[in-house]
C-alpha positions as CSV (number, residue, x, y, z in Angstrom):
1,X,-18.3,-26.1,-27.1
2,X,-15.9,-29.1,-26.1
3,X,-13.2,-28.5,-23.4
4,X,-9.5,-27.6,-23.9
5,X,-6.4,-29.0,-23.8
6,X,-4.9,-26.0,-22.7
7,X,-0.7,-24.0,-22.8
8,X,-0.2,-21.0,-21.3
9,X,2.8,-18.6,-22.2
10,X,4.3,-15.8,-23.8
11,X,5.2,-17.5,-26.7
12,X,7.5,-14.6,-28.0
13,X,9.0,-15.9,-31.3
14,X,7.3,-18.9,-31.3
15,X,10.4,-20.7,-31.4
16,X,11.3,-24.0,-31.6
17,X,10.3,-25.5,-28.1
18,X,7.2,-23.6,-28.3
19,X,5.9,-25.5,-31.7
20,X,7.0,-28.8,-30.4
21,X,4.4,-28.0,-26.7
22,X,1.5,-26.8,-29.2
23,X,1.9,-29.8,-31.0
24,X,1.7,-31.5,-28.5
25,X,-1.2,-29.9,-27.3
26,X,-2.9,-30.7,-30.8
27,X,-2.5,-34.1,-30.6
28,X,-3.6,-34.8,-26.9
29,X,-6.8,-32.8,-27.8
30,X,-7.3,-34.7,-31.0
31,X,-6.8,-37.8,-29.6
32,X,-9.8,-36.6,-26.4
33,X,-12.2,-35.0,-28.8
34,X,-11.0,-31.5,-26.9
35,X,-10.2,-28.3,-28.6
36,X,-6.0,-27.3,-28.6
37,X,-5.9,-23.6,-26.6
38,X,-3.7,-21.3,-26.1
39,X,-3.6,-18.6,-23.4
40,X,-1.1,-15.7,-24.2
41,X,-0.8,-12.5,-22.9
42,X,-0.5,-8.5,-25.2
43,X,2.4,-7.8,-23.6
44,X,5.2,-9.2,-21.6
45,X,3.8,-9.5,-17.8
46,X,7.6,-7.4,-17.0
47,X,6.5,-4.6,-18.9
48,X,3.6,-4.4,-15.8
49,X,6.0,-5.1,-12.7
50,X,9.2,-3.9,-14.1
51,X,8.9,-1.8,-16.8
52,X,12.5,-0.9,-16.8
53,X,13.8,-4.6,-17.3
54,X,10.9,-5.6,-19.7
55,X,12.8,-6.7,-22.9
56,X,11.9,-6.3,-26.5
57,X,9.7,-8.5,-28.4
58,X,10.3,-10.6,-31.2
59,X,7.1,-10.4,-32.3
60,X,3.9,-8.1,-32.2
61,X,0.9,-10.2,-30.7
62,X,-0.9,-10.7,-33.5
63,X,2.0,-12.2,-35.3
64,X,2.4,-14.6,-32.2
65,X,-1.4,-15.2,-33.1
66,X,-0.8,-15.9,-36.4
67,X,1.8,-18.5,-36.1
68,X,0.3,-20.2,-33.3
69,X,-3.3,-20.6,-35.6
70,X,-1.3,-21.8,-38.7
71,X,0.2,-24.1,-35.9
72,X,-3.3,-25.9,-35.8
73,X,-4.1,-24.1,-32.8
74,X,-8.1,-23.5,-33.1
75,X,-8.6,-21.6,-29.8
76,X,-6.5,-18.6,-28.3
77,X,-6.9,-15.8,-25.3
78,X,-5.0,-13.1,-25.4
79,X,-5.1,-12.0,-21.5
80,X,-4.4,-8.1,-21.2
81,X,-1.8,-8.1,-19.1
82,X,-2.5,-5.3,-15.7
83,X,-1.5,-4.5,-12.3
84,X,-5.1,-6.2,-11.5
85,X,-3.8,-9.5,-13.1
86,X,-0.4,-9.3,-11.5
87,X,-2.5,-9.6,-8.0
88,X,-4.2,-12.5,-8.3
89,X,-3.2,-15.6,-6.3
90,X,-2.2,-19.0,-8.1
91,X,-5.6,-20.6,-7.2
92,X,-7.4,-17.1,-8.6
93,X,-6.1,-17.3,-11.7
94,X,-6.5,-21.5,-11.9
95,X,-10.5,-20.2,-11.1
96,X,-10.7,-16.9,-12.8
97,X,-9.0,-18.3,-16.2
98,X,-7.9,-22.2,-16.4
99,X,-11.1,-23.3,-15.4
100,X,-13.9,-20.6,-16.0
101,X,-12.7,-19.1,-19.3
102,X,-10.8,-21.9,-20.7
103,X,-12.4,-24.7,-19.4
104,X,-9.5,-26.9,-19.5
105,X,-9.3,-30.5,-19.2
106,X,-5.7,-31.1,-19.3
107,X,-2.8,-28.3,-19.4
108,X,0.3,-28.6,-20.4
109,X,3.0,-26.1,-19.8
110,X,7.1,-26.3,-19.8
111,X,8.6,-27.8,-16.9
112,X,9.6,-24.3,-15.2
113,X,6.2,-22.8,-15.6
114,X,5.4,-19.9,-12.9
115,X,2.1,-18.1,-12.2
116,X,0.3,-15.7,-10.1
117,X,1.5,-13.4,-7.2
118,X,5.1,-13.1,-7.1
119,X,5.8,-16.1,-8.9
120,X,4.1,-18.3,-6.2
121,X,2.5,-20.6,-8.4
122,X,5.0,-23.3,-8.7
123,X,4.2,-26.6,-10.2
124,X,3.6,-28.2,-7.2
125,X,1.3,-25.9,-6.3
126,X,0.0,-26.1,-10.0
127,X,-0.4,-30.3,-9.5
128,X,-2.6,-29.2,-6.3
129,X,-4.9,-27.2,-7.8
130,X,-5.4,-29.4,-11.0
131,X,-6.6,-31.8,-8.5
132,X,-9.0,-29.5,-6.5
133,X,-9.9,-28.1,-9.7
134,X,-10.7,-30.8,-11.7
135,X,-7.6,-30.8,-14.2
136,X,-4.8,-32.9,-15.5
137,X,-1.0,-31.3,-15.2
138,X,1.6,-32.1,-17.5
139,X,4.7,-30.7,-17.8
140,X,7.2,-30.8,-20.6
141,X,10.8,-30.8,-21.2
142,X,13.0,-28.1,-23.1
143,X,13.8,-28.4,-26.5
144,X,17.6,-28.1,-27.6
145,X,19.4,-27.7,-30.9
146,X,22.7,-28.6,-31.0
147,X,23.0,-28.8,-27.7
148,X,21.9,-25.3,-27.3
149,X,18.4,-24.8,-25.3
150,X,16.3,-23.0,-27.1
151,X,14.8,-19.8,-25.5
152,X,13.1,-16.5,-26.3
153,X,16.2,-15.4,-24.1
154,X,18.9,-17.2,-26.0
155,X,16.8,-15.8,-29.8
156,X,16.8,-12.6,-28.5
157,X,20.7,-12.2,-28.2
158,X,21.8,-13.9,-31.2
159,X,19.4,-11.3,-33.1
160,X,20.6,-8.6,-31.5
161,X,23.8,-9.5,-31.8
162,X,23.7,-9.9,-35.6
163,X,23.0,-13.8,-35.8
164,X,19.9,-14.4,-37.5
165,X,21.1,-17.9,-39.0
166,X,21.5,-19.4,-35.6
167,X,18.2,-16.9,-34.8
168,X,16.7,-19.0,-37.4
169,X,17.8,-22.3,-36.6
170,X,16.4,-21.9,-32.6
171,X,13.1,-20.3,-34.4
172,X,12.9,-22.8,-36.6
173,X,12.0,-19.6,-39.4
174,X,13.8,-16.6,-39.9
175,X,13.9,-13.6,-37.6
176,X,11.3,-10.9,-39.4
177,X,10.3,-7.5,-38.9
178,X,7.0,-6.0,-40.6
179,X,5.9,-2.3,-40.9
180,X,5.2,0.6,-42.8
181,X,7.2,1.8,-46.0
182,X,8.0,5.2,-45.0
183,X,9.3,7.9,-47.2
184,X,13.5,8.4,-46.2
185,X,15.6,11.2,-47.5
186,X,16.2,10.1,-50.9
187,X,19.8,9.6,-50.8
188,X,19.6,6.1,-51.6
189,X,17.7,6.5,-54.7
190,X,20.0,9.8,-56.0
191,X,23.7,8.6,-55.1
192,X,23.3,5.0,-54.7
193,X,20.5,2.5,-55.1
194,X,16.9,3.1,-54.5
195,X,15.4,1.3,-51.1
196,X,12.2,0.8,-49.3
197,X,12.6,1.9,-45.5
198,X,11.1,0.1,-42.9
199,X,10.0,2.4,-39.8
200,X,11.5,0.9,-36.8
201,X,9.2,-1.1,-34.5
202,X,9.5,-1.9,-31.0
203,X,10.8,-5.4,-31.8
204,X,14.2,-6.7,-31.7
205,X,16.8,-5.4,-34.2
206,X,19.4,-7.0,-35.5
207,X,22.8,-6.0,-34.5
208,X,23.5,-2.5,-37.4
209,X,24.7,-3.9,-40.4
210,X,24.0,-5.5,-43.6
211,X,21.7,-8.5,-44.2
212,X,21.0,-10.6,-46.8
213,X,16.7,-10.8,-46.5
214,X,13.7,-11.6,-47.9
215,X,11.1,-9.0,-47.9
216,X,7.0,-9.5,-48.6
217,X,4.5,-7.4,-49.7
218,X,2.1,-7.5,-46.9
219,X,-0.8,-6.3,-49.0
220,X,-0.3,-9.2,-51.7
221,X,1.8,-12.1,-52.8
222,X,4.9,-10.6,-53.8
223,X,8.2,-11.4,-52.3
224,X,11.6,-10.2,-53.3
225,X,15.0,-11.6,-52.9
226,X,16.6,-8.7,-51.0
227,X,19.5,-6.6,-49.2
228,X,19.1,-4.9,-46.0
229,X,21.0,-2.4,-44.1
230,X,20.1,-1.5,-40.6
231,X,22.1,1.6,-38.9
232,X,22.3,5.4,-38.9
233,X,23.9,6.3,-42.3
234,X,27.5,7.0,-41.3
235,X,28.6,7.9,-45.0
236,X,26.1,10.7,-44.9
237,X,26.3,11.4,-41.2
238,X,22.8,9.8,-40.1
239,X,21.6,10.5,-36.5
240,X,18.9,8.4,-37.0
241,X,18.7,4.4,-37.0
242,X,17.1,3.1,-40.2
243,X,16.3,-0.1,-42.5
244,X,16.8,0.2,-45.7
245,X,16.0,-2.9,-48.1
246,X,17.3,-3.1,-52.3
247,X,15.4,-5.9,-53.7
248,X,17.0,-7.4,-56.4
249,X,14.6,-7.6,-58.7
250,X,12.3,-4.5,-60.3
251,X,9.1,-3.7,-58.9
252,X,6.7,-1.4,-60.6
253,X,4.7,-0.5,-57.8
254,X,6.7,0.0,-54.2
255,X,4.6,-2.3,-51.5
256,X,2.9,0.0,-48.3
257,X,3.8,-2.2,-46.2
258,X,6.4,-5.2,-45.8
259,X,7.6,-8.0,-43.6
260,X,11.5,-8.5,-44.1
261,X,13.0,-11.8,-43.1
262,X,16.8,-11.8,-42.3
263,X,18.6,-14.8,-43.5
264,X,22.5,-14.3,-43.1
265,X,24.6,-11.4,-42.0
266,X,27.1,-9.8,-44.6
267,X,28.7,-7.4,-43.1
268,X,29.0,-4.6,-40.3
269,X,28.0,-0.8,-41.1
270,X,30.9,1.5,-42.1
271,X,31.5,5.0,-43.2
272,X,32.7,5.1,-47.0
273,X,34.5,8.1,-48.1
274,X,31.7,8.9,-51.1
275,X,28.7,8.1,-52.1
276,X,30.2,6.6,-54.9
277,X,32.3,4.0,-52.8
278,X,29.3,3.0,-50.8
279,X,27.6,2.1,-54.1
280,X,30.2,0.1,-54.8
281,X,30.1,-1.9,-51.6
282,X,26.3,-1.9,-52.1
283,X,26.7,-3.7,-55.3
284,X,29.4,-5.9,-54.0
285,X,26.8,-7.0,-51.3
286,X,24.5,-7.3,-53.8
287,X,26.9,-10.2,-55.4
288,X,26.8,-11.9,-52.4
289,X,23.1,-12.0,-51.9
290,X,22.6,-13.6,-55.2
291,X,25.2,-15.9,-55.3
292,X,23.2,-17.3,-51.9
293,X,20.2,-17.6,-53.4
294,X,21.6,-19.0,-56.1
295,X,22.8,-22.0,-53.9
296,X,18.9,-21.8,-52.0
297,X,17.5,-22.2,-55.4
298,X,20.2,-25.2,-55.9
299,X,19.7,-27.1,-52.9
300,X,16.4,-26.3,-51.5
301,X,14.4,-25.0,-53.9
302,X,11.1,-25.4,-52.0
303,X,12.1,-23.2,-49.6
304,X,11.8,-20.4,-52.0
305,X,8.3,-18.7,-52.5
């Protein structure tokens, strides 16, 4: 097995910056005859050493794993993330996992990549041990958009606070969440439109409110144009938080499980004196969603499955 042009990161989201280093890697390993590698980790390492600032993800790890092989990426680790891997010293972890498991020929890595111990592997101290180690160190430079640095920091507070079309745009792809269908209340489908609910994850939500989405059968092919709510029901006194997607278009056969892809925000959650005036939002929303995808379909019809 050839050697690696190796990354190591998170790579929560896989955003924009991140695609643009594992292309990078790609074409540096192409170019040496060495395999493009990724080392990640299950979970972020805060959620080992700080448990109670660790932030939500944006993606499970197997999505991250996904993206990052359609990417072109042949080769990923994902490193468990303990208390025992927390210990280890910079040049440890060069040993234990850059060089013994990886066997990496050149890494590259952002320019304010940290390791080991406490942080203490710096890239100076990186450049050193590439040298000992037999290893070439690059480092690159952030990516912006718009002037805006794109970060699984920066993603992570427009999504959370409702703006999924700048989300998108720092992504480069919509924000998602994917899950079980899981049986709700039936309110929807008695007093105003039938949906498909989403059990929460542990990911990111969306600020509550309503979205204009794309949701995919998980199990199959099938995608929907769609309209989804996220939030606790105030017309019916929810307790609860919930997401709650109408697709716009008939379905025979309800999907188990779905992926839904937020494209634009409508509008924020409110209470509705009836059931009957929340339909009538609901079907005002509904107005809205087509007429956007009306002007997708227009302008950029490849972008629709």
């Amino acid at each position: 097995m050839p050697g690696t042009v190796l990354t190591i990161g998170k790579f929560d989201g896989v955003h924009a910056g991140h695609a643009q280093l594992l292309r990078e890697v790609i074409e540096l390993a192409r170019g040496r005859g060495l395999a493009p590698a990724v080392l990640t980790f299950d979970r972020h390492p805060a959620c080992v050493v700080a448990p109670d600032r660790a932030p939500r993800p944006l993606m499970t790890v197997d999505e991250r794993c996904e993206k990052i092989r359609k990417l072109g990426v042949e080769r990923i680790f994902v490193l468990p993330f303990t208390q025992d891997i927390a210990r280890l010293t910079p040049e440890q972890f060069v040993v234990r996992y850059i060089r013994d498991e990886m066997d990496a020929r050149v890494l590259l890595v952002g320019h304010d990549f940290r390791f080991g111990h406490k942080q203490a592997g710096t890239p100076e101290v990186l450049k050193e041990l590439g040298i000992c180690y037999g290893f070439e160190v690059r480092f690159i430079e952030p990516v912006r958009r718009r002037g805006l640095l794109v970060s699984t920091s920066e993603i992570r507070t427009r999504v959370e606070a409702g703006n999924v079309s700048k989300a998108a745009r720092l992504l480069e792809h919509p924000y998602g969440l994917s899950g079980p269908v899981v049986t709700g209340q039936g309110i929807g489908r008695k007093q105003t439109v039938p949906t498909l609910n989403l059990e929460p994850s542990d990911e990111v939500l969306p600020r509550d409110g309503v979205y204009i989405t794309r949701t995919f059968d998980l199990a199959s092919t099938r995608s929907w144009n769609s309209i989804t709510n996220i939030g606790v029901r105030p017309t019916f006194d929810g307790a609860s938080r919930t997401i709650e997607t109408f697709l716009l278009d008939p379905v025979d056969t309800a999907p188990a499980r779905i992926r839904v892809e937020f494209a634009a925000r409508v509008r924020d959650e409110r209470k509705f004196d009836d059931a009957a005036a929340l339909k009538q939002q609901i079907l005002r929303d509904v107005g809205r969603a087509q007429a956007y995808f009306r002007r997708l379909a227009r302008w950029a019809p490849a972008s629709l499955p």
